[in-house]
Structure formats: structure tokens, C-alpha cells
N, C-alpha and C positions, 0 to 999 in steps of 0.2 A: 176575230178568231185569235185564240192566244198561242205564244211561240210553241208549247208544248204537240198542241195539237199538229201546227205543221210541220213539226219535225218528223212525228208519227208517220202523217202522210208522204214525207220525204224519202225516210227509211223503207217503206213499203214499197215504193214506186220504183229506189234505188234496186231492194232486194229483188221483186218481180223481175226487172232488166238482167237483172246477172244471171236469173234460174231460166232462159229463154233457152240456151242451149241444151238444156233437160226436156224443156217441154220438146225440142224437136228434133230430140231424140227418144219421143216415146214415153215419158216417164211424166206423171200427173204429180201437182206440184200441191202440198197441203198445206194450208193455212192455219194455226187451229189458236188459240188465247180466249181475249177479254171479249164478256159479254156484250162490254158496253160500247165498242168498236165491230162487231161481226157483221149488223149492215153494212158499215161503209166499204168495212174488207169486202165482202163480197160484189158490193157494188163498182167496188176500183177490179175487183177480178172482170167482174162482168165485161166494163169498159178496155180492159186490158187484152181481152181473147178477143171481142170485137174486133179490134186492132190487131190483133197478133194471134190469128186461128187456128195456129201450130199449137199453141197454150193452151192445156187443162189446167186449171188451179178450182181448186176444193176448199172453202172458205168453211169454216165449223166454230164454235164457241165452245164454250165452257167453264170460261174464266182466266185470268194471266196466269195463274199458277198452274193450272192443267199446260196450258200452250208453252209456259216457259221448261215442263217438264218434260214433253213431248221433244221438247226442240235438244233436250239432253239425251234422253235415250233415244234420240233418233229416230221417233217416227212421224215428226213433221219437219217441213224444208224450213216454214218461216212460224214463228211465233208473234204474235200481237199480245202487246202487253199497255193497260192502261194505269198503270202503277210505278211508280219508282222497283226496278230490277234489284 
């Protein structure tokens, strides 16, 4: 796997842990970016609420630029981007 990839997954794993105190306070946490990562994202959600059942996270696609746009105007918590930003 190359360094790229596990940084992604690092970043994510990072970001999910910080947004824990949202999930249990009630507030569902949205994931939204790159197509080409929206399994995994969702699959690291999946394993993540297993683990931590306080946690909704809502994993969605649609592209980096949509996620990265979202995550400007504020209406996602994390953005997945498979692109240079």
C-alpha cells in the first residue's frame, strides 16, 4: 500500500476520534467527498460505531470537490478527498 493511501486512512481514523464527543452529544456526524474512497469510508464508519455505539457517521460520495465543498459551507463534519487539495 502506498504512503498516500495510509495517510488518508490515518487522517480519518484521527478526524473520527476527535468528532466522538458530537456523536454523544446527539449529533450524526457526515462524511461526504471522493468516489473512489466511499467504501472504505463507510466501512471504517461501520467498524468505528461497532466499537463506539454512541457514533452515527453517514458516509456519502459524490466526488472530492463536492466533499471538499461541503466541508466549506459547512454541511459536512469530514471530507474525503482522493486528490491533491
Amino acid at each position: 500500500m502506498n504512503t498516500s493511501k495510509w495517510i488518508v486512512r490515518i487522517m480519518l481514523v484521527a478526524a473520527l476520534g476527535m468528532l466522538v464527543p458530537l456523536a454523544i452529544a446527539g449529533k450524526n456526524i457526515t462524511v461526504k467527498g471522493s468516489d473512489t474512497i466511499v467504501v472504505m469510508g463507510q466501512k471504517w464508519a461501520e467498524v468505528y460505531m461497532q466499537k463506539h455505539p454512541e457514533a452515527a457517521i453517514q458516509v456519502t460520495g459524490g466526488g472530492s470537490g463536492v466533499g471538499i465543498a461541503a466541508l466549506i459551507n459547512g454541511t459536512t463534519d469530514i471530507a474525503n478527498a482522493s486528490r491533491k487539495i
